[in-house]
GUVEXLUM-315373 format. One record per residue: x, y, z of N, C-alpha, C in turn; residue in one letter. Coordinates in steps of 0.001 Angstrom, whole numbers, plus 500000, padded with zeros to 6 digits. Example, Ala and Ser with C-alpha at 12.3 -4.5 7.8 and 13.67 -1.06 7.14 Angstrom:
513190494310507800512300495500507800513200496700507800a/512850497750507080513670498940507140512900500030507870s/
//
This chain:
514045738068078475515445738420078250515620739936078273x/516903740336079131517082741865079072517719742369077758x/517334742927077223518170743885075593518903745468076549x/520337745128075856521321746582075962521018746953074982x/520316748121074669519907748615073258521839749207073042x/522253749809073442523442750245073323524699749120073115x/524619747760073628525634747045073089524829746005072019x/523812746344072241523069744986071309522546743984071784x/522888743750073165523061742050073268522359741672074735x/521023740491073902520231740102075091520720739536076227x/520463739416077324521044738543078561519866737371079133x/520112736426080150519163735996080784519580736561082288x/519261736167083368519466736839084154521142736385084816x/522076737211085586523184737292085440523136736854086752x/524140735408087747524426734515088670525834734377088963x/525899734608090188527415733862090014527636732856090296x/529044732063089584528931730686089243530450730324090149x/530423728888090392531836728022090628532749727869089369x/533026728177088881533564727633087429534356726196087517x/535198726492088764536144725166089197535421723986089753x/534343724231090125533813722943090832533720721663089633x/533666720564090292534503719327089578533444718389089611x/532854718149088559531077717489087941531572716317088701x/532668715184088888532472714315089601532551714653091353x/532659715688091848532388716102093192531040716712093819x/530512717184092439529073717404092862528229716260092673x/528335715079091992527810714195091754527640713639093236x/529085712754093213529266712125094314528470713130095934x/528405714161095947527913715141097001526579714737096920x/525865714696095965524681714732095972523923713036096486x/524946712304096018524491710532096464524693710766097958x/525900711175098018526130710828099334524825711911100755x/524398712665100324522840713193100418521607712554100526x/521714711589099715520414711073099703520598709710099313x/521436708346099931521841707147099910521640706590099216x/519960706220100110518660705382100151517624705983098461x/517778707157098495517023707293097522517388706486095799x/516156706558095434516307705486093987516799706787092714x/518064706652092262518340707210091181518519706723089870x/517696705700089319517890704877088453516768703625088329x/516276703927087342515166702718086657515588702045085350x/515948700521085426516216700423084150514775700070083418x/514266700639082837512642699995082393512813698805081800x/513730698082080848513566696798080499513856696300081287x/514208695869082327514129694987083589513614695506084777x/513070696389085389512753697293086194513205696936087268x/514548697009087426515992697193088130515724698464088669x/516024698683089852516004699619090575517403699940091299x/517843701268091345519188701387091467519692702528092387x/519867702430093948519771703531094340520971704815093958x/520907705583094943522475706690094810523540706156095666x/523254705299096516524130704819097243525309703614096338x/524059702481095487524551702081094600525041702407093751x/524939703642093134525909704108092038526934704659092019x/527289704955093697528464705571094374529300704918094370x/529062703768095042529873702275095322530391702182093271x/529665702232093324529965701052091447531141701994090808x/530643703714090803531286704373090150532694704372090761x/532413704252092235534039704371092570534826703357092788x/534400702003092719535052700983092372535529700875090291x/534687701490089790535366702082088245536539702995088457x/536187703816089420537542704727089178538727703867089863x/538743703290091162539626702971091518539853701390090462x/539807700469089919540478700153088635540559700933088009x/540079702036087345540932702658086122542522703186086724x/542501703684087561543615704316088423544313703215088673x/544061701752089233545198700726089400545630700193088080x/544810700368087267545462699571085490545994701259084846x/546182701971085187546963702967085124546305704309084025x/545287704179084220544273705297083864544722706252084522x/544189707516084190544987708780084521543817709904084321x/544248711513084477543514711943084512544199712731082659x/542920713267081942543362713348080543543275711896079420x/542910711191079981542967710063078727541720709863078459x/541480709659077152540588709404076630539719707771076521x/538749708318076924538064706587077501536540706740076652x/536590705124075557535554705497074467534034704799075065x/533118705384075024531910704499075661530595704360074129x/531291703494074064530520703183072622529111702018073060x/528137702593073827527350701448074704525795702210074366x/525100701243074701523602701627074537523588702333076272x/522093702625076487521632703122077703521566701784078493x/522775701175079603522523699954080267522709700778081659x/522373699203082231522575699259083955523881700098084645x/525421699718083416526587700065084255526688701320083242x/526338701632082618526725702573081771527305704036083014x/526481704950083639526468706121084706527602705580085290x/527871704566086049528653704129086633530325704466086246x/529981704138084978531896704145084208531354705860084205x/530787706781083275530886707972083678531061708420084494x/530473708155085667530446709345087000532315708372087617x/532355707552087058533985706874087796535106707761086555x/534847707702085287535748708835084669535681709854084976x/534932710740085190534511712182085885535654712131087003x/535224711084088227535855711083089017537619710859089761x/538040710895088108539768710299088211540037711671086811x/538852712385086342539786713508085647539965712879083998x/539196712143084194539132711452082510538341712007081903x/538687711995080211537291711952079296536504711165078616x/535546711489078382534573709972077998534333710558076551x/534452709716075484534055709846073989532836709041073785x/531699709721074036530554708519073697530523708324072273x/529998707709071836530380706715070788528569706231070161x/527638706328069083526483705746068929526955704380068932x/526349703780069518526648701946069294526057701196068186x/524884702134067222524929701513066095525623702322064832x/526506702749065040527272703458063944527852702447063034x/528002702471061623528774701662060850530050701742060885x/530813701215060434532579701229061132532823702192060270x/532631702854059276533211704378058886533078705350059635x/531698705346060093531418706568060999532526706149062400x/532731705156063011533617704870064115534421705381063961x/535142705173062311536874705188062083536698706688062361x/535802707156061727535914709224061831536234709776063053x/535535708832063947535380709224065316536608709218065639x/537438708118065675538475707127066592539858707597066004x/539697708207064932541110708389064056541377709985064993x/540294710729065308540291712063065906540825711806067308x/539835711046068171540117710908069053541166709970070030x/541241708966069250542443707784069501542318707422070962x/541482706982071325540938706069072737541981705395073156x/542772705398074266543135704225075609542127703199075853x/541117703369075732540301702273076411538595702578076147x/538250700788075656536835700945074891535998700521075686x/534755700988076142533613700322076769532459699973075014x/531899698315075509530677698378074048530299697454074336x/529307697079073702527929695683073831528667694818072889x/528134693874073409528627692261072359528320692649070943x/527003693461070926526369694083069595527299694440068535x/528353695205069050529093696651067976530888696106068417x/530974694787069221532330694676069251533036694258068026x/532284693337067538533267693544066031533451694824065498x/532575695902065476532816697007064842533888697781065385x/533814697610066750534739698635067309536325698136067346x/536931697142066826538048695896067226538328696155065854x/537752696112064062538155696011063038538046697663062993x/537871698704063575538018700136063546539329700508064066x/539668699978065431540566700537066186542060699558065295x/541781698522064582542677698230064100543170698740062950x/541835699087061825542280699783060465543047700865060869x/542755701684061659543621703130061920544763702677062816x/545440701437063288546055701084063746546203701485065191x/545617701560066327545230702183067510545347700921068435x/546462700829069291546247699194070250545431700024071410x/544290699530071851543301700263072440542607698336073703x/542423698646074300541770697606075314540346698028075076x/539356696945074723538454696565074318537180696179075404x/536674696734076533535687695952077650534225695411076916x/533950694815077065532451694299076478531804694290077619x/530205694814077501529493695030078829528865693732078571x/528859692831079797528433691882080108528975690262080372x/530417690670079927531687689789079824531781689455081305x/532278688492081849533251688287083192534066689129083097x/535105689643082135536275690550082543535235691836082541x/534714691963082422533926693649082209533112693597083795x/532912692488084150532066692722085386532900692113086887x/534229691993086751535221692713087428535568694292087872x/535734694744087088535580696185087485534945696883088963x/533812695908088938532895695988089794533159695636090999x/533862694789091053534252693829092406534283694420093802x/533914694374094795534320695294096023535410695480096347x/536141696112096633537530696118096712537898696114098185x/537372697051098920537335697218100400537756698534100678x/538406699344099839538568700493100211537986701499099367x/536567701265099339535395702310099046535249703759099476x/535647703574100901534969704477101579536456705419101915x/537457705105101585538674706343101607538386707003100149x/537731706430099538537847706919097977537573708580098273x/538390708888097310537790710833097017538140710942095702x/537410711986095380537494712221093684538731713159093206x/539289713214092130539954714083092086540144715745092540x/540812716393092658540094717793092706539984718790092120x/539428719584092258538519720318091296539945721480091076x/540809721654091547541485722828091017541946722262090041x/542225723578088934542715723534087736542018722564087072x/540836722153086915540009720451086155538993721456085538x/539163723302085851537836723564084926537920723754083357x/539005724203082795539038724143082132539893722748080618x/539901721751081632540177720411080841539045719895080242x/539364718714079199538108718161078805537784717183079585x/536234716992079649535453716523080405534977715244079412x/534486715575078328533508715092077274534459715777075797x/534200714287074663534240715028073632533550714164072515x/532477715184071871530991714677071035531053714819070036x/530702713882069070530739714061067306529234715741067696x/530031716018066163528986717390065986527974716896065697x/526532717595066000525554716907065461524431717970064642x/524911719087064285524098720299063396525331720725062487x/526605720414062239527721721164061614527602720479060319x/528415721009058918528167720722057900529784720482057623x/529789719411056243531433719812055879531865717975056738x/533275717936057056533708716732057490533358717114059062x/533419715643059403533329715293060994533786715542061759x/533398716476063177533932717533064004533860716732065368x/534970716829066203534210716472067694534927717495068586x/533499717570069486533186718835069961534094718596071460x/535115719170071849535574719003073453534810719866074092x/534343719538075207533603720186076754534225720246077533x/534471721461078300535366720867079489534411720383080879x/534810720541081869534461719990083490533694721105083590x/533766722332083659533083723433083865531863723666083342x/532137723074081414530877723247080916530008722470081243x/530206721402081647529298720208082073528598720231083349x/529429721024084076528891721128085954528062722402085900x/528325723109084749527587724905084876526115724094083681x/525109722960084500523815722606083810522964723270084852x/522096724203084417520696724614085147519680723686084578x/518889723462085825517755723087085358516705723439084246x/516263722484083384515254722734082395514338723775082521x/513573723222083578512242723608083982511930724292084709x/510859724726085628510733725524086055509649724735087798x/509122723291087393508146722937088132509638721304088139x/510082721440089861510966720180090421510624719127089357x/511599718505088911511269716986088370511353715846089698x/510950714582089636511135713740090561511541712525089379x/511104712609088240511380711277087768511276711973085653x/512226711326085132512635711792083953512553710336083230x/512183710561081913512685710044080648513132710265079416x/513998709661078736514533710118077656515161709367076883x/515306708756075571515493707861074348516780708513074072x/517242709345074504518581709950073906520163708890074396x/520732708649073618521773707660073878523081708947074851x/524527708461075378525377709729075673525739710132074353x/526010709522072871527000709908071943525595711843071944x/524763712010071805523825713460071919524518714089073400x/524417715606072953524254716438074385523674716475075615x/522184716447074524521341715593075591521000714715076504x/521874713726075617521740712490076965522974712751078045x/523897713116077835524977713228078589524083714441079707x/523857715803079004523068716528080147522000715877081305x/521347715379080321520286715084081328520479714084082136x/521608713148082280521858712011082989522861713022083969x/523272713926083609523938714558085014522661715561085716x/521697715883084940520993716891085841520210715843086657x/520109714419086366519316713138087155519699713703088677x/520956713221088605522195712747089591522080714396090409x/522105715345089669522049716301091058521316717257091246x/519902716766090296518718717343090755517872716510091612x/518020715621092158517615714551093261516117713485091851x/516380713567091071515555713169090101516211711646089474x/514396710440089773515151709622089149514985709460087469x/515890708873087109516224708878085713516061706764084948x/514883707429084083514535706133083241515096705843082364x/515922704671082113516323704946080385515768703372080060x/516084702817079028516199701429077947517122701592077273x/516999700300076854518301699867075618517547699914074286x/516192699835074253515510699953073504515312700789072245x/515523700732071325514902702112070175513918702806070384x/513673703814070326512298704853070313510934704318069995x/509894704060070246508198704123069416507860704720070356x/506430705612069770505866705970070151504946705209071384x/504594703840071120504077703191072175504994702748073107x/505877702389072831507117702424074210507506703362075136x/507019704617073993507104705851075554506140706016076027x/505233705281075313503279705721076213503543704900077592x/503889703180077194504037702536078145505098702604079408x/505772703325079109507252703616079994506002704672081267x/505644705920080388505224707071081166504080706732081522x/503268705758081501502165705463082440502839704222083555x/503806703687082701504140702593083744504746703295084958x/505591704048084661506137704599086295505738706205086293x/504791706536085783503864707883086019504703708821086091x/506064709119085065506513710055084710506260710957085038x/506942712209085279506692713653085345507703714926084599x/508240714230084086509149714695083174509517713942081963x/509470714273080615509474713593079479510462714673078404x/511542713814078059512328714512076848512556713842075424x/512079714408074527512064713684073597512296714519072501x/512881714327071669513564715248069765511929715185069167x/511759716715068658510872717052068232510136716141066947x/510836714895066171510813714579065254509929713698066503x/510535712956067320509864711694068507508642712264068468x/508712713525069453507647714341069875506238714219068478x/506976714529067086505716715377066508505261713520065924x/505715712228066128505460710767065780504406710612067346x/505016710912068649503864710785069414502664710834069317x/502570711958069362501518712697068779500395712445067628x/501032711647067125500110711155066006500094709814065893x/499995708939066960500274707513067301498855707671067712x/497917706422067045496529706200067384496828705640069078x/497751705219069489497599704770071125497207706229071765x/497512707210071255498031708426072307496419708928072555x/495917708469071718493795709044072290493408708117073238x/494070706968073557493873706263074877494725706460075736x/495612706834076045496887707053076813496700707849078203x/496956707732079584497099708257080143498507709266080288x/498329710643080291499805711216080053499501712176081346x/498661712045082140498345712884083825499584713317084645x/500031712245084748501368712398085032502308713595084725x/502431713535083850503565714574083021503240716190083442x/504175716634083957504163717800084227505645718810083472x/506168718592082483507060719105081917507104717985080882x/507061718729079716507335717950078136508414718779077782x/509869718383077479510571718965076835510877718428075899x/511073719586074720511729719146073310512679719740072914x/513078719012071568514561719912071054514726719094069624x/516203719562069457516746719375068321516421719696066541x/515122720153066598514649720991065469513660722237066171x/513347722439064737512272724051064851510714723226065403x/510045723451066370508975723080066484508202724364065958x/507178723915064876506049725179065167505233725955066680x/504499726969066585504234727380067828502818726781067322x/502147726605066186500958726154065931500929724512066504x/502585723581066333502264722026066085501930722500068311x/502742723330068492503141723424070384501445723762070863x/501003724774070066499778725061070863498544723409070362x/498847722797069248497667722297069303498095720594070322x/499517720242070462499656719270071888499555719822072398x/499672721122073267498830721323074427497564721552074705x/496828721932074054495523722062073754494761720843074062x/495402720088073138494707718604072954494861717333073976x/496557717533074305497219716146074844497555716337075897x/497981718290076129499066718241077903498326719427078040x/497353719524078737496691720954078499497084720995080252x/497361720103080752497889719844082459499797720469082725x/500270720107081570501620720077081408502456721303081190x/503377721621081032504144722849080614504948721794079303x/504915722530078001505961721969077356506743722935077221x/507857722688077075509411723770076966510014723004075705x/510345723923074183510557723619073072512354724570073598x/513167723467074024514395723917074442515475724063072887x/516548724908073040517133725193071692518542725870072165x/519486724382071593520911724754071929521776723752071046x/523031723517071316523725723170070215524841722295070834x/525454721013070243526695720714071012527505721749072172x/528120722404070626529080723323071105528573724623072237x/527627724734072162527020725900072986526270725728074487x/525674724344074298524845723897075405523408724798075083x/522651724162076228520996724981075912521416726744076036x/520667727383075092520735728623074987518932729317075422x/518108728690074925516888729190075561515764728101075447x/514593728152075919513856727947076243512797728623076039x/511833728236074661510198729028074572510615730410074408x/512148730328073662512468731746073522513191732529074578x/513059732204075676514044732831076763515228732490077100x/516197733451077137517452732722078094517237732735079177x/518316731145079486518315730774081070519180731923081616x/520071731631082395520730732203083487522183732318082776x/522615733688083240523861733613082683524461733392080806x/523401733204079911523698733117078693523478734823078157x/523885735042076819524078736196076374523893736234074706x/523474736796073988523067736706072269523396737588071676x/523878737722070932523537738639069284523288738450068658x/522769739242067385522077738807066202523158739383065271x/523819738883064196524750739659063246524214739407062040x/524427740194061294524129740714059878525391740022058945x/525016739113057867526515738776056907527663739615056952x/527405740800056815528864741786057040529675742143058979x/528739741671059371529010741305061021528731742481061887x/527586743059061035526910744220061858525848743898063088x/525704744362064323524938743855065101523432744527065257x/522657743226065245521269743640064789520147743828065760x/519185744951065668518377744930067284517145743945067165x/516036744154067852514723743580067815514330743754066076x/513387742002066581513128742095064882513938741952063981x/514900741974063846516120742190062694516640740550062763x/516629739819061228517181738316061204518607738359060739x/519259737280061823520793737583061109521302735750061649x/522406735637062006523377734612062944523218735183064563x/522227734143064967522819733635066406524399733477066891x/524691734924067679525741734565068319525981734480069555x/526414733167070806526321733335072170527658733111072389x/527330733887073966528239733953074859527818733371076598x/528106731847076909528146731035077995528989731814078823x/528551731607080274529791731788081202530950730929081888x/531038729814080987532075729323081018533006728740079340x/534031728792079298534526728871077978534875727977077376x/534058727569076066533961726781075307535521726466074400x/536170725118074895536977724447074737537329724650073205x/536339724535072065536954723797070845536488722798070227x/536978722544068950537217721262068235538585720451069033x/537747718833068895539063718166069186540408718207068873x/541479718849068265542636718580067709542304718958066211x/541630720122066308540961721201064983540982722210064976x/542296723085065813542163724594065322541759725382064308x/541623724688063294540940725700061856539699725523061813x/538895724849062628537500724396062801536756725209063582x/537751725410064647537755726038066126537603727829065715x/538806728177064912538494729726064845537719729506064118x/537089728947063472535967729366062311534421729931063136x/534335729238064214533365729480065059533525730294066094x/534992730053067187534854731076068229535459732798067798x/534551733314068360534957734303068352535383735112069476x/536195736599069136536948736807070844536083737531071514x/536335737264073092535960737460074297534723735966074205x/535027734550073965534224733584073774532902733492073018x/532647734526072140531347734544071543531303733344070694x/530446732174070486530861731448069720529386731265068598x/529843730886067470528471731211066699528083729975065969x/526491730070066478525886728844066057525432728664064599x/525541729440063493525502728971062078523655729077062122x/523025729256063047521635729449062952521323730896062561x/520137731078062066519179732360061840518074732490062996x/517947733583063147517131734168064089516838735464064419x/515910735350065335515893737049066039515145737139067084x/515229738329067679514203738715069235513285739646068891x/512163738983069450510833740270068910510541741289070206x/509835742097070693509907743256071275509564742909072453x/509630741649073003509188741237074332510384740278074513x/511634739936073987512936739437073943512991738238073722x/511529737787073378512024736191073148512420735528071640x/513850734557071714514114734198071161513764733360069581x/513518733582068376512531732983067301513725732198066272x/513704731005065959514668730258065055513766730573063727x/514869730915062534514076730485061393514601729499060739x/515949729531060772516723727886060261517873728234060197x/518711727523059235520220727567059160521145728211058427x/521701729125058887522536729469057993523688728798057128x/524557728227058169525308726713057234524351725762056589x/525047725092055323524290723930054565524601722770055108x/523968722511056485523785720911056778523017720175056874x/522945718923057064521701717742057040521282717364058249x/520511717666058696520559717050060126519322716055060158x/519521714497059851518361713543059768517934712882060997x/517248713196061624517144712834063913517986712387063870x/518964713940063858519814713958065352521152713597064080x/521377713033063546522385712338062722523012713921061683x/524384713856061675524933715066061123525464714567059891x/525139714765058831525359714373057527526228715342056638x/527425714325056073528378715407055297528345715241053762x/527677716265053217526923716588052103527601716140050931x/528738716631051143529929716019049944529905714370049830x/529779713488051228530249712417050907529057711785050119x/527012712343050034526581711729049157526970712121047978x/527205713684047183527652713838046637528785713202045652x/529909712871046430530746711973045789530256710858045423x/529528709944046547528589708662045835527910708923044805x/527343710512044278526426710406043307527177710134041755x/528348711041041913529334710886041250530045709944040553x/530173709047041530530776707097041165529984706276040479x/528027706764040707527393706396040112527120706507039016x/527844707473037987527182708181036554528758708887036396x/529659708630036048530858709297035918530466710294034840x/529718710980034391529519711889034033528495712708034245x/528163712812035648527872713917036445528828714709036939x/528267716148036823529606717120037305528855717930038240x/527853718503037887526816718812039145526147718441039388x/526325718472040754525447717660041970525531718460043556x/524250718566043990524428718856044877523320719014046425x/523997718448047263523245717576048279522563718416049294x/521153718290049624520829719363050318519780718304051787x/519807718979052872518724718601053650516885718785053360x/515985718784052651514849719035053011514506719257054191x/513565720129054692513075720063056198511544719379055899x/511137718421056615509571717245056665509175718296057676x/507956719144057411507524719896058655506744718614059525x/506274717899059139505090716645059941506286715902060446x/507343715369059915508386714436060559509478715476061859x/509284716558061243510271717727062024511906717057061787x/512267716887061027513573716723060826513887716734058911x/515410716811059045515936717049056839515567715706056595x/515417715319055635515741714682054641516405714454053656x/517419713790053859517985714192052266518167713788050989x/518047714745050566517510715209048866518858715347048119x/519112715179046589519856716052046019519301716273044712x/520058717433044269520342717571042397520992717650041892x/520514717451040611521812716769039438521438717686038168x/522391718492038083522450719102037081522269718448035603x/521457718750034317521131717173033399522314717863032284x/522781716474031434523824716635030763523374715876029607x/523982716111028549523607714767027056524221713161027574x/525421713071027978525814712258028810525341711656030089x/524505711685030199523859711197031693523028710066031292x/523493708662031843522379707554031390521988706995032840x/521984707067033695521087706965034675519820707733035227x/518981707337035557517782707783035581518072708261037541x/516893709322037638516890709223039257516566708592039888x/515932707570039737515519706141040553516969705057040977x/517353705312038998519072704349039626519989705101040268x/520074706255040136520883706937041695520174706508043219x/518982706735043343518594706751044203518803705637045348x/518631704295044366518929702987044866520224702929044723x/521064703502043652522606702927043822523346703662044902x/522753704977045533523512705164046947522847705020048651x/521622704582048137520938704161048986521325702483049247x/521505702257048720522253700637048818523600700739049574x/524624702003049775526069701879050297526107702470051638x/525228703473052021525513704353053248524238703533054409x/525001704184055900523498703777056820522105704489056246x/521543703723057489519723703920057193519700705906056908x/520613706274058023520143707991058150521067708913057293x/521589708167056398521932709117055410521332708738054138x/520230707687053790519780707552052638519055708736052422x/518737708501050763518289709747049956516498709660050263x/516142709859051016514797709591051873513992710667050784x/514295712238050732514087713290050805513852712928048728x/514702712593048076514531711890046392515798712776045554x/515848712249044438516765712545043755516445713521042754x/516626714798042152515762715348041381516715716309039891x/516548715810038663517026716354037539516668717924037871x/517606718604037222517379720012037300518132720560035776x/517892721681035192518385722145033928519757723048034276x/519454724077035661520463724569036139520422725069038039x/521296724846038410521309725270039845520861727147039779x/519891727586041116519881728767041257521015729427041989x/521385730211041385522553730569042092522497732578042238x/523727732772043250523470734371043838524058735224042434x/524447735990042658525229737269041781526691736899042145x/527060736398042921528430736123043368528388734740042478x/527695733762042067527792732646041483527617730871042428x/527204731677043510526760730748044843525992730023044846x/525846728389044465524205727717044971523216728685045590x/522408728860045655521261729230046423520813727973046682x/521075727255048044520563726174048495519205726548049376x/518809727308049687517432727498050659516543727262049284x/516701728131048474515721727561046997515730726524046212x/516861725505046305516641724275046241515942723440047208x/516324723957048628515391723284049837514072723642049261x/513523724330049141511711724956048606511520723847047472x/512565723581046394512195723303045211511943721679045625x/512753721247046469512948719811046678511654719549047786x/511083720478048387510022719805049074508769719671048536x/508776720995047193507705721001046205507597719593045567x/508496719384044647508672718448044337508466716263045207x/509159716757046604508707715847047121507364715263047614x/506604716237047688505011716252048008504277716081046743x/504913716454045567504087715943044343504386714718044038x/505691714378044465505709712723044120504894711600044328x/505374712483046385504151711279047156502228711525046931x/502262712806046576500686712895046282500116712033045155x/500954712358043842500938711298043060501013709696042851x/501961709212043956501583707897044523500607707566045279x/500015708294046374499169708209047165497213708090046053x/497720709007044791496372708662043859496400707552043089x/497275706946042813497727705509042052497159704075043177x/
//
């Protein structure tokens, strides 16, 4: 990375870009390139799917959405696992100027309503799995919304040949750069539930990961992540085919995926990554194949990075990638890509050189949209001339590469899952009506690589629950990834600043101390 010692601020190297070009025109450009070639493996059925086929499918999606009177601007919810038609309805919304709200398909219907009350969907794509969920959601908030189920007769209409395939053209790209494209629950933000708008621009301005061609990719990431939405467009027009399942994550499911079709590209959340890794299959495993390991979504050590390569990919390049909804990838092993830009600021918003830890602040070359229908969310983060700031700590050491130390906002981030601190909080509350402090923090699991979360409870003469009956009484109401994993822990008084502030990083210390004496102590019993 280049440093302006005089403005402060690192660069990667500086490109010029299309801004207007229209993600469903480069898509479609690129099939229509290469027909015959296979862009698509479904591994649980090993369905094979060319570019020619996904041309046809996607644009028989767009042309029904456009005859049942879809438009360009409406919001279209894809609340679906990784299936066969899934790309299809994307690259056909792309292609009529729509946006797609991916949606996790195992979300509990609160987390939906959060979603759906923001965004208010025209029209639902979902598995037989999550249709009750999504039908008693769109009704509590009162939303008359059309409902597709993948695998229905009416859902596999859509599909039908129509006959006029081949006049099809996509919308066009003027004026579509700066509309929304995509819009994503937050998945590192703290506080209530944010969704992130992207426009067309941000989505079409994806550089490649790596540095060594991919030919064939995998990845466990669903679209409701950045990730998966990125990397299913860099498939499509990096001539790369793309593996997915419907499947949940193990570690032996990705051994067997990446020897079964001899992978050469592998993406997986550092929490996946650092469970690989320590899967007794992986000392038998062929991983030859693999020529790019990428990771993300937490801090990887450079010790956990050097000893998988050492040990497991000593053939491979791994790239420990690091970016954010709202921002997109910002670097790579510490470097910026192309066209990105940094500062480091100081709490009083002084700008900081080499060495010096403050807030990550970037600047993309194309301009970051917003919160959905959240202007007070929105200025809180962008700043002018588009600098927008990621709530992370960091700095550049004297050779410019990029170093995370953690977070400056207090959020939870449990793989991948964005947790709003108050709402265990309040559960802790309902549990012991005479608790008054409480307060909910992430642990970081360095071996799991992801928070946990933990809280404390300030102790009172009044307090007749023990931390075990908190523990179970809100672990019993919320999903799997917001339970109190991390433990519940009495405290005499919160540490707090000179201003009268939690000091939550010293509760994070106190709560992992504590959590390792628990389990050590069980582990001698």
């Amino acid at each position: 990375s280049k440093f302006d010692s005089e403005a402060k601020v690192w660069s990667g190297i500086q490109t010029q870009i299309d801004p207007n070009c229209s993600i469903g025109e480069r898509i479609f450009s690129a099939f229509e390139r290469n027909p015959s070639d296979i862009a698509e493996i479904n591994a649980d059925t090993n369905q094979k799917f060319t570019c020619n086929e996904i041309r046809i499918r996607s644009i028989r999606v767009a042309q029904y959405l456009s005859r049942s009177g879809y438009k360009e601007g409406d919001i279209i919810c894809l609340a679906a696992d990784n299936n066969e038609w899934l790309s299809s309805i994307v690259v056909g919304c792309f292609s009529i100027g729509a946006t797609i709200n991916p949606i996790y398909s195992k979300f509990p219907k609160e987390d939906v309503i959060k979603m759906l009350e923001i965004t208010k969907p025209c029209l639902i794509f979902c598995e037989e799995s999550n249709y009750n969920v999504m039908k008693e959601a769109s009704e509590e908030i009162c939303i008359k919304v059309k409902i597709f189920v993948f695998g229905t007769i009416e859902c596999d209409e859509i599909f039908v040949e129509t006959g006029q395939e081949q006049s099809f053209k996509s919308i066009s790209s003027e004026n579509l750069a700066n509309k929304t494209a995509a819009i994503l629950g937050s998945s590192g933000t703290s506080g209530p539930f944010k969704a992130v708008s992207l426009s067309y621009s941000n989505l079409s301005y994806r550089k490649q990961f790596n540095s060594k061609r991919s030919t064939s990719l995998i990845s466990f990431t669903c679209l409701y992540w950045i990730s998966g939405v990125s990397l299913l467009i860099f498939g499509f027009l990096s001539k790369c085919i793309r593996i997915y399942t419907k499947q949940d994550y193990t570690p032996e499911l990705a051994i067997k995926f990446i020897e079964k079709y001899r992978v050469d590209t592998v993406f997986l959340t550092t929490d996946f990554m650092s469970t690989l890794f320590r899967c007794k299959l992986i000392e038998t495993s062929d991983l030859s194949s693999v020529k790019v390991f990428l990771t993300g979504g937490s801090i990887m050590s450079e010790k956990m990075r050097m000893k998988i390569k050492s040990e497991y990919l000593q053939h491979a390049e791994i790239l420990d990638v690091y970016g954010s909804t709202e921002t997109g990838w910002i670097s790579k092993n510490g470097s910026l890509p192309e066209n990105i830009q940094v500062k480091i600021l100081d709490d009083d918003g002084t700008l900081l050189g080499p060495n010096e830890s403050g807030e990550i602040i970037v600047k993309r070359p194309t301009k970051f949209i917003g919160y959905f229908n959240n202007d007070e969310e929105t200025k809180k983060i962008l700043l002018p001339d588009n600098w927008i700031r990621t709530g992370d700590i960091g700095y550049f050491n004297d050779d410019g590469l990029l170093t995370i130390i953690g977070r400056k906002k207090d959020s939870i981030v449990h793989y991948g899952y964005s947790i709003d601190a108050r709402e265990l909080e309040d559960l802790i509350r309902e549990c012991d009506k005479s608790i008054e402090k409480v307060c909910a923090i992430g642990m970081f699991h360095t071996t799991l690589c992801t928070d946990l979360p933990a809280a404390f409870i300030v102790k009172n003469d009044d307090l007749t629950k023990t931390e075990n009956e908190i523990l179970e009484f809100v672990n019993k109401r919320v999903h799997d990834h917001k339970q109190l994993k991390g433990g519940v822990y009495f405290i005499d008084r919160f540490p707090t600043s000179v201003t009268g502030k939690i000091q939550r990083g010293k509760l994070r210390s106190l709560a992992a101390t504590l959590y390792h004496e628990k389990n050590y102590q069980k582990n001698k019993m």
